[in-house]
N, C-alpha and C positions, 0 to 999 in steps of 0.2 A: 660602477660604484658598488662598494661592497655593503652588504647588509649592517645595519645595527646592532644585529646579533652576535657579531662578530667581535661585540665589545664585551658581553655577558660572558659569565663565566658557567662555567662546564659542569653542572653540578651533579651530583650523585642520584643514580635512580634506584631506591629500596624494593625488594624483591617483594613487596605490597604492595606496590604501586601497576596499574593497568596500565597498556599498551595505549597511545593514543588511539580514537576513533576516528573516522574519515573527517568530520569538519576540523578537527583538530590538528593533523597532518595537515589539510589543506590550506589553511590557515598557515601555520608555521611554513610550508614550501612556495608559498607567496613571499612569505619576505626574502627570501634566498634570492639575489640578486642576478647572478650569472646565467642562471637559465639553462644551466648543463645537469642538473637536477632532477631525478624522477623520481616518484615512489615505484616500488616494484610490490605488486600484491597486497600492499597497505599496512606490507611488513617490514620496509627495508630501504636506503634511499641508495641511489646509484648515480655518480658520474663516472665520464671522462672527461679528460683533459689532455689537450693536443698540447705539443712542443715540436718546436724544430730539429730538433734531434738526440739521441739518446742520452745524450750528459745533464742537458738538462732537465727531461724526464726523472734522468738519477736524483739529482740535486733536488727538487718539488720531492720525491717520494721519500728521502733522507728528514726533510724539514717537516712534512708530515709526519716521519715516524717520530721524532724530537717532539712534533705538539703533541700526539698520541702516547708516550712516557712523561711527558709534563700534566698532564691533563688523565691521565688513567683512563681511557676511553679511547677503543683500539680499533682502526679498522682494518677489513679485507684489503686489500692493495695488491693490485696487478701493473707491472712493469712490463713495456714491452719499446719497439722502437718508436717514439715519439708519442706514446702514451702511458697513462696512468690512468687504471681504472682503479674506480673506487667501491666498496659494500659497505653500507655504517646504518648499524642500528643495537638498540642499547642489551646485550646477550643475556642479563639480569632477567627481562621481562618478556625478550624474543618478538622485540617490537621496538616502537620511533617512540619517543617522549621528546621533552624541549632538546635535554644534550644533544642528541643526535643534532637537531637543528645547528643550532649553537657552531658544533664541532664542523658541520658543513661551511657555514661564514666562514671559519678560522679558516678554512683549506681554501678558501676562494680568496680571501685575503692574500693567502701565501702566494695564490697563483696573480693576484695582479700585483703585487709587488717584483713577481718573477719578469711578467714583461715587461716592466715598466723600462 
């Protein structure tokens, strides 16, 4: 099941705005559903994401790249065979706020429609 955040929209973070704090991260990476999820040093969120083979790796990191020009909000993205890793955190601030959340749903969204 994909988070609810996955419905919100991606919103703008102003270079006035702070970096989430730990409860705050922790809070938002609770509702992330898929559980491929981490925060990395309380700055950064990281997945992977396995595929059966390279095409469809391609195809997930092409549709990713599609929401990240629709939505202005761009991640690291590593392609490899049967993977796709991920680095997302908002560069404005050099930290997680909601979008990054947000933006995570949307990529877990794309990935269960992938296998479905």
């Amino acid at each position: 099941m994909v988070s609810d955040l996955a419905a919100e929209p991606v919103e703008d973070t102003s270079d006035d705005q702070e970096p989430f704090d730990e409860d705050a991260t922790q809070r938002y990476l609770a509702e992330l559903d898929t559980g491929v999820w981490d925060v990395i040093d309380g700055h950064h969120l990281e997945a992977t994401y396995e595929f059966d083979d390279f095409r469809d790796a391609l195809e997930f990191t092409y549709a990713v790249g599609e929401l990240a020009e629709d939505e202005w909000h761009h991640p690291d993205l590593s392609l490899t065979w049967g993977e796709v890793g991920v680095e997302l955190f908002t560069h404005e601030i050099d930290g997680l706020r909601k979008a990054d959340f947000v933006m995570a749903a949307k990529m877990d969204e794309i990935y269960a429609d992938h296998e479905l």
